[in-house]
C-alpha positions in Angstrom: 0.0 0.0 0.0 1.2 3.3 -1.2 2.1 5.9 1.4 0.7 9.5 0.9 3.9 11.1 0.0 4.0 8.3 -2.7 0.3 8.5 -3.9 1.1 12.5 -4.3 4.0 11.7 -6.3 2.4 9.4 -8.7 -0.4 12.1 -9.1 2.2 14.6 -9.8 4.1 12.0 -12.5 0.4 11.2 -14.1 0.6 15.2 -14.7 3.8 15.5 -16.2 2.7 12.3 -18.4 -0.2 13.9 -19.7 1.9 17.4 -20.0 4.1 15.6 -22.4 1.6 13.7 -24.5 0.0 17.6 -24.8 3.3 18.6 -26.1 4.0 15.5 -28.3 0.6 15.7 -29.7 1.3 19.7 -30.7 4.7 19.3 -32.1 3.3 17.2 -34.6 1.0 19.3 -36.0 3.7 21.2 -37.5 4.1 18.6 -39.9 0.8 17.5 -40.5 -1.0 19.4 -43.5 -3.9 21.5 -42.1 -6.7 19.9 -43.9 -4.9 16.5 -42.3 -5.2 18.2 -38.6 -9.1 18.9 -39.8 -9.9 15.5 -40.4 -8.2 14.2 -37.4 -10.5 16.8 -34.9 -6.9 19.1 -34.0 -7.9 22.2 -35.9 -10.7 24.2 -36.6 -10.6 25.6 -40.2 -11.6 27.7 -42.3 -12.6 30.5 -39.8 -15.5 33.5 -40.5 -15.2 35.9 -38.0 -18.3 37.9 -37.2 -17.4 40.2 -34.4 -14.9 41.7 -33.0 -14.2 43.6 -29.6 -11.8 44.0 -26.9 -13.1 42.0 -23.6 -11.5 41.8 -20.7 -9.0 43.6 -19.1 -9.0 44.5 -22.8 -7.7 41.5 -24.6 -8.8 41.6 -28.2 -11.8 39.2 -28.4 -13.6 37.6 -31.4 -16.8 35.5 -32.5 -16.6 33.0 -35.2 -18.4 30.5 -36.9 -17.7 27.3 -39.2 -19.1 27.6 -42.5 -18.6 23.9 -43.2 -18.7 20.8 -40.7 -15.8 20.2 -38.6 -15.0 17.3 -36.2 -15.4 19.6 -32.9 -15.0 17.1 -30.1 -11.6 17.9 -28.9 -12.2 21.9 -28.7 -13.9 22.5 -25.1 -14.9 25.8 -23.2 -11.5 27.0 -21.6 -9.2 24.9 -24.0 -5.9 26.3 -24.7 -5.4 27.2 -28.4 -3.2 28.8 -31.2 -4.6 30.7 -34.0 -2.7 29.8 -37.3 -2.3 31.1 -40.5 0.0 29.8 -42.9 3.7 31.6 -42.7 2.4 33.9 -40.1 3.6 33.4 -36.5 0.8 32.0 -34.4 -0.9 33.6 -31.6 -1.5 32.1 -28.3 -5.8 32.2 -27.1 -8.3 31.1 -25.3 -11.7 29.2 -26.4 -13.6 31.0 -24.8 -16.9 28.8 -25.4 -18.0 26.7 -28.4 -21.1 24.9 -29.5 -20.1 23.1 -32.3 -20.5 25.7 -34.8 -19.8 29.0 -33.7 -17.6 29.9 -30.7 -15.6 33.2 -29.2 -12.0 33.7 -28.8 -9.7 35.3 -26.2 -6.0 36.6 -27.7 -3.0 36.5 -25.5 -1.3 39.6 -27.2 -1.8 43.3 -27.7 -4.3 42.9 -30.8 -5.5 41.5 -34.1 -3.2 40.3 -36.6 -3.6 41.5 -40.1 -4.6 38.0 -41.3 -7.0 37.2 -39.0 -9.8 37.3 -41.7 -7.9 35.3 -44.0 -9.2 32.1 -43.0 -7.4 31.4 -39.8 -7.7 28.3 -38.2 -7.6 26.8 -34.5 -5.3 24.6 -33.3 -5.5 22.6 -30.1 -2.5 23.8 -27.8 -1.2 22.3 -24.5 -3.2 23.1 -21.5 0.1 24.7 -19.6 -2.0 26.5 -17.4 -4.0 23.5 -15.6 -1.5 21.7 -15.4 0.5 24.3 -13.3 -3.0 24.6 -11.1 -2.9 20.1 -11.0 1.3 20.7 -9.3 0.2 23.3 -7.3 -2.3 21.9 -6.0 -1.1 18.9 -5.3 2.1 20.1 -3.7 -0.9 22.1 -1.4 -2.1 18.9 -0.3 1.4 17.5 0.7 2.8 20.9 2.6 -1.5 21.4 4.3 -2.4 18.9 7.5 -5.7 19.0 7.0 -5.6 18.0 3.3 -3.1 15.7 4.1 -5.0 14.2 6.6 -8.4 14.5 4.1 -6.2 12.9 1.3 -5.5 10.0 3.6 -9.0 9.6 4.4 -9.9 9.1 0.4 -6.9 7.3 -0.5 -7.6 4.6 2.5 -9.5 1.6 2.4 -10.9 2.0 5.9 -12.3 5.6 5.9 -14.3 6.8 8.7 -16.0 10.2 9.3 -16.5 12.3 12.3 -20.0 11.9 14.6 -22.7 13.4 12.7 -23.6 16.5 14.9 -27.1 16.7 15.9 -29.9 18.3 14.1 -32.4 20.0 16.3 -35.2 20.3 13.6 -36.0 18.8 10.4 -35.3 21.0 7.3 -38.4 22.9 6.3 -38.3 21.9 2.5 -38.1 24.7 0.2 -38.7 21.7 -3.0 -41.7 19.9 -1.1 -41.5 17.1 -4.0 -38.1 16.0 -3.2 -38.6 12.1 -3.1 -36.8 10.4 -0.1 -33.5 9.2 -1.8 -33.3 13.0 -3.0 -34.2 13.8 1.3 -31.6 11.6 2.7 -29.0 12.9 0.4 -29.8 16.8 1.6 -30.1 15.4 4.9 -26.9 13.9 4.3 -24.9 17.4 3.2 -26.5 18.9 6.0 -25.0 16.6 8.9 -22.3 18.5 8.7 -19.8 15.5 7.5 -16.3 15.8 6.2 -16.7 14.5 2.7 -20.3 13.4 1.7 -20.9 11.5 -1.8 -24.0 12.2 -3.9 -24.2 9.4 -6.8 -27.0 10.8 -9.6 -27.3 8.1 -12.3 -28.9 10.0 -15.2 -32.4 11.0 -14.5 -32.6 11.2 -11.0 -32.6 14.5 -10.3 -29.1 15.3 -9.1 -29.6 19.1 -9.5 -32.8 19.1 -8.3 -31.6 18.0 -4.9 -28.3 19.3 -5.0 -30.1 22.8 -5.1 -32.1 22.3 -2.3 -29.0 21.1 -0.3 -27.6 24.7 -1.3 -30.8 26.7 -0.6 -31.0 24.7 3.1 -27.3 25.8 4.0 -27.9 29.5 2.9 -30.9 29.4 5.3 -28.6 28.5 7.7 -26.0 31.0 7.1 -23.5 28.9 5.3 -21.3 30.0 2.2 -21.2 27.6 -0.5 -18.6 27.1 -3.0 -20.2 25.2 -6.1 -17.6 24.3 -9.2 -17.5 21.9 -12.1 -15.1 20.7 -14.3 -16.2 22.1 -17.5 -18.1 25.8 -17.8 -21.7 24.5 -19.5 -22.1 22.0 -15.8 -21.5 25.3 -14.0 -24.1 27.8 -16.1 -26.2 25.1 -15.9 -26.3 24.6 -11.8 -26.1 28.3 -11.7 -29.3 28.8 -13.9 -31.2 26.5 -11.8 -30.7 28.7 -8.4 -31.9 31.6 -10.3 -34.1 33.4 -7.8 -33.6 30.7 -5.0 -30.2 32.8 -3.2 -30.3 36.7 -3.2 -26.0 36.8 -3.4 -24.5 34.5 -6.4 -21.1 35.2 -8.1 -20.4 33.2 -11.3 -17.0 33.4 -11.5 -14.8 32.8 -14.9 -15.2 33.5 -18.8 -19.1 35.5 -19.9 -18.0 35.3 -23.5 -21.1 32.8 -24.1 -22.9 33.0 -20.7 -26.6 33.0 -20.8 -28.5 36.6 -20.5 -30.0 35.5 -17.5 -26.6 34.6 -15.8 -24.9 38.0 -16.9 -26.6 39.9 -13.8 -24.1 37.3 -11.4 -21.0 37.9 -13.4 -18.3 40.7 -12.4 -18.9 42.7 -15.4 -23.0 42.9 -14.8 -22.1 43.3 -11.0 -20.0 46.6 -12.1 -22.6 47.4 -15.0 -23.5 50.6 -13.8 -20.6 51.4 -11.2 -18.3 54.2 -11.2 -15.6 51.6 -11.5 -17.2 49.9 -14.9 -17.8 53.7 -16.2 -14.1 54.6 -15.1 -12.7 51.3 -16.9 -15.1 51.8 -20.1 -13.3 55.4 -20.5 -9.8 53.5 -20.2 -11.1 50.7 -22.7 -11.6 54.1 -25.1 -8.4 55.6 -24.1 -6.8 52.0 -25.2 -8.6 52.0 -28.6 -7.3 55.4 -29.7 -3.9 54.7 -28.8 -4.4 51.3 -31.2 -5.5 53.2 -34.1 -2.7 56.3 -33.2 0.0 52.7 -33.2 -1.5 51.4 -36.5 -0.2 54.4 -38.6 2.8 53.2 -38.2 2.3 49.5 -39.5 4.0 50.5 -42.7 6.8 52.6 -41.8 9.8 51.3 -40.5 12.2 54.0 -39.8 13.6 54.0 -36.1 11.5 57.6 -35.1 8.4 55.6 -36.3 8.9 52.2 -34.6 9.9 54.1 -31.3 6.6 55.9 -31.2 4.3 52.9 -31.8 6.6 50.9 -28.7 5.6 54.0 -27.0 2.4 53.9 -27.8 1.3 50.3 -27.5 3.5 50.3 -24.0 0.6 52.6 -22.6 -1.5 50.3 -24.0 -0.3 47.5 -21.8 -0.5 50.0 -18.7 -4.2 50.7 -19.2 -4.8 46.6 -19.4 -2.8 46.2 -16.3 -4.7 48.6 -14.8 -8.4 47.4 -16.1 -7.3 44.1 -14.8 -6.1 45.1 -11.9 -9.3 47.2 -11.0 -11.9 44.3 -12.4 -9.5 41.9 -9.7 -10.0 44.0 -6.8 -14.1 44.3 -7.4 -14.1 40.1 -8.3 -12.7 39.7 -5.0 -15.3 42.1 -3.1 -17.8 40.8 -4.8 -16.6 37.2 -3.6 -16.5 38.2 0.2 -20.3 39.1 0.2 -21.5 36.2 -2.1 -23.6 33.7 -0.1 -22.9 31.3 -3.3 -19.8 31.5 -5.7 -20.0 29.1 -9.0 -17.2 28.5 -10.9 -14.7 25.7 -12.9 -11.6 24.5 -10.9 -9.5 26.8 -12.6 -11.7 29.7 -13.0 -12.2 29.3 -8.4 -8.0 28.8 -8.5 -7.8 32.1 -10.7 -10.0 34.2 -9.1 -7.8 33.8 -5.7 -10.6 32.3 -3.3 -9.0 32.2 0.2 -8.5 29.1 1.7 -11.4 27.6 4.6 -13.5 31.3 3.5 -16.1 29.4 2.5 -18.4 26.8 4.7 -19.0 24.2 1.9 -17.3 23.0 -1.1 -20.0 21.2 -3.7 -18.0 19.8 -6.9 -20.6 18.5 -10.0 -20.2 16.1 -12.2 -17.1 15.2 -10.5 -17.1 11.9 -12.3 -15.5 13.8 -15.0 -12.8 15.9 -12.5 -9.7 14.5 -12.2 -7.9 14.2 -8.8 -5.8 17.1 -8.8 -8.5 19.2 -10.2 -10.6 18.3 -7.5 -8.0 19.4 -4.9 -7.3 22.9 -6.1 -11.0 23.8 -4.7 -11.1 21.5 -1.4 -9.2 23.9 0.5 -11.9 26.1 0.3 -14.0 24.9 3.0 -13.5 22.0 5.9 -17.3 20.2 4.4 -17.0 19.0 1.1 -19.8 17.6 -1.2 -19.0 15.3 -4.1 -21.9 15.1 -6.8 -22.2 12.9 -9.8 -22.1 9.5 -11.3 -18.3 7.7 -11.6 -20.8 4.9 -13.6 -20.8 7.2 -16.8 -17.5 8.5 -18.7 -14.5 9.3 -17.0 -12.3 12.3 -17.2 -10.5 12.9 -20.9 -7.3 12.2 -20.4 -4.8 12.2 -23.9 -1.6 9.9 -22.6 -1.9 6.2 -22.9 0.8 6.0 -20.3 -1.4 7.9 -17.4 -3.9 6.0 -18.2 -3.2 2.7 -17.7 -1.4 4.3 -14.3 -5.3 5.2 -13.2 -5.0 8.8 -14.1 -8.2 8.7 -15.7 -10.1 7.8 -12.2 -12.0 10.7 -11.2 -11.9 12.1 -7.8 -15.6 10.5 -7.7 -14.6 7.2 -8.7 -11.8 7.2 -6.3 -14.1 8.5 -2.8 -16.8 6.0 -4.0 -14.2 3.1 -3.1 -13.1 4.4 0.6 -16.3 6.8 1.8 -19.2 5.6 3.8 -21.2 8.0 3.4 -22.7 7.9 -0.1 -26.0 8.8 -0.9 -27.7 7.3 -4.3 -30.7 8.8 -5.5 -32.3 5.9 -6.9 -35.6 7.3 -9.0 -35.3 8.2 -12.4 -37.2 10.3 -14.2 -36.2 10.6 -17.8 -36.6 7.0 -19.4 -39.2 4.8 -19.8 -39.1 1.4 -18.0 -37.7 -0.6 -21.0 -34.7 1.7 -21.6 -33.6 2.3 -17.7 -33.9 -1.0 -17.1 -30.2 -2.7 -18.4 -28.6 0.1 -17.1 -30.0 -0.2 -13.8 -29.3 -4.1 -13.8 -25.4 -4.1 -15.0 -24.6 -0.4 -13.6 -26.7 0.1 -10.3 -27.3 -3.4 -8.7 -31.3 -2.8 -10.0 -31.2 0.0 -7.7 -32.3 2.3 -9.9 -36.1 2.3 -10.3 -38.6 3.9 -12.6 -41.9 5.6 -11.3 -45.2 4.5 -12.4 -45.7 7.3 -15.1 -43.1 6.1 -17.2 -44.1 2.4 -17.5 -43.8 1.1 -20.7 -46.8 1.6 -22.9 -45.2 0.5 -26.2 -42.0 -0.7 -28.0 -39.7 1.8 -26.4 -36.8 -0.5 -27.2 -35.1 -1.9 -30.4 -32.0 -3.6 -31.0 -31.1 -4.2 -35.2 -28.8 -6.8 -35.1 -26.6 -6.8 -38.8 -24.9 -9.7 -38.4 -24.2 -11.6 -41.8 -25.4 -8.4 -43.8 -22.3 -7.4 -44.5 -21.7 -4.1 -43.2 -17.6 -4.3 -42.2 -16.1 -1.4 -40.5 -13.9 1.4 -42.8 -11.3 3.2 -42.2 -9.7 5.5 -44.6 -6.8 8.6 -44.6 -8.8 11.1 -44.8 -11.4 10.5 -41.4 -8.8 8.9 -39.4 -11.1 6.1 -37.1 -13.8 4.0 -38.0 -17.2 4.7 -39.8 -19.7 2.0 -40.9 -22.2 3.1 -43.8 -24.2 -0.3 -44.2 -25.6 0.9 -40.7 -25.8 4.0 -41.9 -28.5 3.3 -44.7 -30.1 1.4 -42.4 -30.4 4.9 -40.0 -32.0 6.4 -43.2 -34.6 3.2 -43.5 -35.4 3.1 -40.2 -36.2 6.8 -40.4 -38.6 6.2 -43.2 -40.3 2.9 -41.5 -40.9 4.1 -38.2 -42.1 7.7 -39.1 -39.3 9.7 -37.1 -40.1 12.8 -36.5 -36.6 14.1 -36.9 -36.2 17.5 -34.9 -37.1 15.0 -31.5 -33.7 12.6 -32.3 -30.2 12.7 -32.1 -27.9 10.0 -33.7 -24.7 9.4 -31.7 -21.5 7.0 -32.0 -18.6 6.6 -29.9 -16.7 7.3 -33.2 -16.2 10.9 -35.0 -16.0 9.7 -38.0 -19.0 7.9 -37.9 -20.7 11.7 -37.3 -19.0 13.0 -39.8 -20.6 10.4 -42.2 -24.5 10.8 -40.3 -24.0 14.7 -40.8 -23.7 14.1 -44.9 -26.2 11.8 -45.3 -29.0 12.6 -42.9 -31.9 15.2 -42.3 -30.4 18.3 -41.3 -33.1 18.1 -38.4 -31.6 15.4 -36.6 -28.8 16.3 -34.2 -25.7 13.7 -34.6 -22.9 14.0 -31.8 -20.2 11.4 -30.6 -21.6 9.7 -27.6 -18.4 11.7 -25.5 -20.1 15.3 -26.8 -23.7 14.1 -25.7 -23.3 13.1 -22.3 -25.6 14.8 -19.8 -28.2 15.9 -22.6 -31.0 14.1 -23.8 -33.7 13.4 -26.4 -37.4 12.1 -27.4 -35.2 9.4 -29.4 -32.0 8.1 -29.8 -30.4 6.2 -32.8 -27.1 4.7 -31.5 -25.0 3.1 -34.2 -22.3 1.2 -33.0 -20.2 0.4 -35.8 -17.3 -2.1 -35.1 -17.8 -5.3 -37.1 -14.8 -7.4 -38.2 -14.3 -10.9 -38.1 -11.6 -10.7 -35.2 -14.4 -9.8 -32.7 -13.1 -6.6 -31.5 -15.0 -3.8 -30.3 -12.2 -1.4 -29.8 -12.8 1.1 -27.0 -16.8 0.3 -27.4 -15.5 -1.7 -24.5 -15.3 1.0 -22.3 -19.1 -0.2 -21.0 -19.2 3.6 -19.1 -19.3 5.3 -22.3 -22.5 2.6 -23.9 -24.0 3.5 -20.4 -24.1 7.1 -21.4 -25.3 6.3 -24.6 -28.3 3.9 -23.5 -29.8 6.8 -20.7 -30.4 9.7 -23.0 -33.8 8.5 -24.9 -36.7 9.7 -22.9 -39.2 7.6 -25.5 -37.6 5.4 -27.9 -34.0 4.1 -28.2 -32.8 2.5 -31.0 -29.4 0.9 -31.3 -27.9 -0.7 -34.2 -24.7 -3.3 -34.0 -23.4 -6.6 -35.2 -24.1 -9.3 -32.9 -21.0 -11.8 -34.0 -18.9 -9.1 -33.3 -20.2 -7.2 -30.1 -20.7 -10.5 -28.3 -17.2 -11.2 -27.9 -18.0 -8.8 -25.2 -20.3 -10.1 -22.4 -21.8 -6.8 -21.8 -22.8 -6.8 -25.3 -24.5 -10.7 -25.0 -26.3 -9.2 -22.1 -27.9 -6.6 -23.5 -28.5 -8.6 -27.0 -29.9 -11.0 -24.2 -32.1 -8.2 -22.3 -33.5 -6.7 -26.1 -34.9 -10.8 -26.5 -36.7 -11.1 -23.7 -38.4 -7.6 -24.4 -39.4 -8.6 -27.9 -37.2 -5.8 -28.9 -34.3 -7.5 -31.2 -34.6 -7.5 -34.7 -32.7 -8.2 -37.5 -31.9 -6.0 -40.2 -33.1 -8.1 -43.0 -36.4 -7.4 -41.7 -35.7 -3.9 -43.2 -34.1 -4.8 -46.3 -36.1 -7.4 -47.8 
C-alpha cells in the first residue's frame, strides 16, 4: 500500500505524463497538413469571423463561426489554443466557449493580426495552465495537514468520518416534492460531514436536490462554493438557483454565458458602477492609442517604430490597470456572495482564500480528475461530491497515465473508501424498457422507474446486422472507423418508423462515424459522438455502433461507461444498431442482445431490407 507522499508523487508524474503527451501531440502538427489536422479533430478551419471587440482587461476578443462541418470534439470551453495562419507566427488564445459551430475567442497579445480574416484556423494547444494549477495543488495537499489528513482519508481503504452533529429540527423543505433518496442525500450534506458523496445516475434529479441542499445551508447561514469541471455544468447549476439565493457570483469567462446569468457575473455586477464607467473610458483611451499605433504599420524607420513601442507600451498600462481594477471588485464581490460558482480553474484564478467558505460542492465530479478536485477543497472543511463515476471518466490524452489510473475521477476514487454515499435511486427521464439494463449491469437494479413512465409501447429496439455485410472502414482522410451499411439502415429506419426528426439525435462513440450521419441525414436530426452528448438528452436516440470485423473486436466500445451514457439519454424510444457476431465477444454486449430478447425488442436487419 502506497504511502501518501507516494500517492502525491504518482499524481504529480500522471501530470507531467499527460503534459508531455499535450506537447507531443502539438509538435506534430507542425508537420501535419492543415486539412490532415481537420480530419483528425486538432484544428478548426476555415474560420469566418463575425465580431470583434476587446473584452477583458482589454484583450482583443472575437466570435466566429464554421461555415462547413468540422470534427469539434476535442475543442472545449477553456481549452488552450493557437490561432494559425500559414507563414504567419501563431498567436496564443483562449476558447472562450464553443457549440459546435460557432464559438468566441480570447487573444494572448496586444491585438488582431492582419490576417486574421484570412481564414485562420484553431489549433489545439497544451493546456500549460492547468497543469501548473494540478502541481500546485497537489504540492498544497502534501505541505497542508488538514488536506493531508483529508487525502489519507480518500486514499484509505478503511475511511471513517467524524460523529454526525445533531440536528435540532428537520429542514423545512423549500422543493416539497423532493422524493426520499433525494431527502436523505440533503439530509446527508446537512449533517455536517467531512466529505459526503452524492451518486445521480442520469435521470434522478441530481440538481434538483443538490439545489435544495444549497438553498437549506444559505438558510442557515453557510457560504457555499459550487464548481464543475467544465463551464456548460457550472451555467447550468447556476441557472437553476436563479431566484432561490439573493448573493451568487459566477465566477470565470461571460463570453457565451446566458443573458439570465450576466446579472451574477463581475462585469453585470459593475454594469453601472463608477468603476465599470471609469474602466469603459480606459477601454476608449486604449482604442485610440491602437489606431494612433496602427499608422505606423507601414513605416519602419527608427522615429516611427519608437513611437508605436511607445504607444502600445501605454496600451499594456491601461490593461494592467483594467485588470487590476476588475481583480479587486471580483474579490469584493466574492467576500459578500452567499454562493460562488465557478470551474476549478476559473475558483484557483479568481484567488478564493482558503477555509473562507463553509462548503465545497463539486458537479459532475465523475469527470474531475484528482488534482483538479484538490485545487478547490481547501476552500471549505465540508466538502460535497456530486455525480455518477458509472458514466464517462475524465479525458485524459496519454496512454501511459492512463493505464497508471489517471483517468479515475476524484468521484470514482471516494466512491471506493467513503461511507457515506448517498444514491438517488428514482429516475425520471426514461421509460421502464430503456432504464432497465442500465440499472441491472450499472446500479445493482437500484435504480427504479416511477409509475408514469411504464412502458406503454415498443420503447426498445436492437437491429442486429450480423451476416449483412456491413464491415467497418477506415480511410486517410477521417482517421477512425465509420460504418455506412448501418448507416443506410439509420436512413430506412427513419422512413419505416415515421421519425419525427427535430425530436432525435444520432450518436457514435466514433467521430467519423458523425461526420458520415451529418452528410447523409436530415439536417433536423442532431448527430454527436456519444463523448459530446453526455448529460443531454432526447425524445429518441439512434445509436450506431459500428465495429464489425471478423476478429471480434470492439475497440474502445469496450469502455461499457461510455455505452451507459449512450443507452440513458432517450426519454421515448432508443434505438441501437450493431453486429451481434462481433459485439458478443463482449459479455456486456451478450447481455444486453440478451435483455432486447426477452423484451421482444431484437430485430434483424433483414427485416428492413427485404
Amino acid at each position: 500500500m502506497k504511502s501518501t507522499n507516494e500517492y502525491i508523487d504518482h499524481l504529480i508524474s500522471c501530470i507531467h505524463l499527460e503534459e508531455k503527451a499535450q506537447k507531443e501531440q502539438f509538435d506534430a502538427l507542425g508537420s501535419t497538413s492543415l486539412k490532415e489536422l481537420r480530419h483528425a479533430g486538432l484544428a478548426l478551419h476555415p474560420l469566418r469571423i463575425k465580431r470583434r471587440s476587446y473584452g477583458f482587461a482589454d484583450y482583443p476578443e472575437f466570435n466566429f463561426f464554421l461555415p462547413y462541418p468540422n470534427d469539434s470534439s476535442n475543442f472545449r470551453d477553456g481549452a488552450q489554443i493557437e490561432v494559425f495562419f500559414p507563414g504567419e507566427e501563431s498567436i496564443k488564445a483562449i476558447l472562450l466557449g464553443f457549440d459546435g459551430r460557432s464559438g468566441d475567442v480570447r487573444l494572448l497579445t496586444n491585438d488582431f493580426p492582419d490576417w486574421i480574416d484570412d481564414g485562420a484556423a484553431l489549433l489545439l494547444a497544451p493546456d500549460a495552465h492547468t497543469t501548473e494549477v494540478m502541481l500546485r495543488s497537489m504540492e498544497k495537499v502534501r505541505q497542508t495537514p488538514s488536506l493531508n489528513a483529508l487525502f489519507t482519508t480518500i486514499h484509505s481503504t478503511s475511511s471513517e468520518n467524524p460523529p454526525l452533529k445533531n440536528k435540532t429540527t428537520d429542514p423545512k423543505w423549500f422543493n416539497v416534492g423532493l422524493n426520499a433518496s433525494q431527502k436523505s442525500a440533503v439530509e446527508g450534506i446537512l449533517a455536517e460531514k467531512e466529505l459526503v458523496i452524492v451518486h445521480g445516475p442520469p435521470g434522478t434529479g441530481k440538481t434538483t436536490t443538490l439545489v435544495e441542499a444549497v438553498q437549506q445551508l444559505v438558510e442557515e447561514g453557510k457560504r457555499v462554493l459550487v464548481c464543475a469541471p467544465g463551464n456548460a455544468a457550472v451555467d447550468h447549476f447556476a441557472k437553476s438557483l436563479l431566484g432561490k439565493v439573493k448573493r451568487m457570483v459566477r465566477i470565470g469567462n461571460n463570453a457565451r454565458i446566458d443573458e439570465s446569468l450576466f446579472p451574477y457575473t463581475i462585469e453585470g455586477i459593475l454594469k453601472d458602477s463608477d468603476q465599470a464607467k471609469e474602466m469603459k473610458k480606459m477601454k476608449i483611451r486604449a482604442e485610440e492609442l491602437r489606431k494612433m499605433a496602427h499608422q505606423y504599420k507601414r513605416h519602419f524607420g527608427k522615429d516611427e517604430r519608437d513611437q508605436r513601442k511607445l504607444l502600445m507600451n501605454e496600451v499594456r498600462e491601461i490593461r494592467s490597470y483594467i485588470r487590476k481594477s476588475r481583480e479587486h471588485e471580483e474579490r469584493t464581490a466574492i467576500e459578500h456572495a452567499q454562493v460562488i460558482l465557478g470551474t476549478p480553474v476559473g475558483i484557483w484564478d479568481a484567488y478564493v482564500p482558503d477555509n473562507s467558505m463553509d462548503v465545497v460542492l463539486i458537479d459532475e465530479a465523475g469527470q474531475c480528475l484528482e488534482p483538479l478536485a484538490w485545487a478547490v477543497l481547501s476552500k471549505a472543511e465540508r466538502r460535497v461530491l456530486a455525480g455518477d463515476h458509472l458514466q464517462l471518466p475524465p479525458t485524459v490524452l496519454s496512454e501511459e497515465a492512463q493505464k497508471k489510473g489517471f483517468n479515475r475521477s476524484i468521484l470514482e476514487i471516494a466512491c471506493a473508501t467513503v461511507p457515506s454515499v448517498f444514491l438517488l435511486n428514482i429516475q425520471y427521464r426514461m421509460r421502464s424498457a430503456i432504464a432497465g439494463f442500465s440499472s441491472q449491469q450499472f446500479y445493482d437494479n437500484k435504480l427504479l422507474t416511477p409509475d408514469s413512465l411504464a412502458d406503454i409501447g415498443e420503447h426498445l429496439l436492437f437491429y442486429d446486422t450480423a451476416g449483412a455485410g456491413f464491415n467497418e472502414e477506415t480511410n486517410e482522410e477521417r482517421p477512425g472507423y465509420a460504418n455506412s451499411g448501418e448507416m443506410n439502415l439509420v436512413v430506412q429506419l427513419i422512413e419505416k418508423l415515421v421519425l419525427n426528426c427535430s425530436k432525435a439525435a444520432f450518436i457514435s462513440p466514433y467521430s467519423s462515424q458523425i461526420a458520415l450521419a451529418k452528410e447523409t441525414l436530415p439536417p433536423e436530426i442532431r448527430c454527436s459522438t456519444i463523448d459530446s452528448f453526455q448529460g443531454q438528452e432526447m425524445h429518441t436516440i439512434i445509436i450506431s455502433l459500428v465495429r464489425s470485423n471478423e476478429k471480434g473486436q470492439v475497440g474502445f466500445l469496450s469502455d461499457h461507461r461510455r455505452i451507459n451514457v449512450a443507452l440513458t439519454r432517450a426519454k421515448e424510444r432508443l434505438i441501437v444498431i450493431g453486429d451481434s457476431s462481433t459485439l458478443c465477444s463482449d459479455s456486456f454486449f451478450s447481455s444486453l442482445i440478451e435483455y432486447s430478447e426477452k423484451l421482444g425488442a431484437y430485430h434483424s436487419c433483414f427485416e428492413l431490407m427485404y
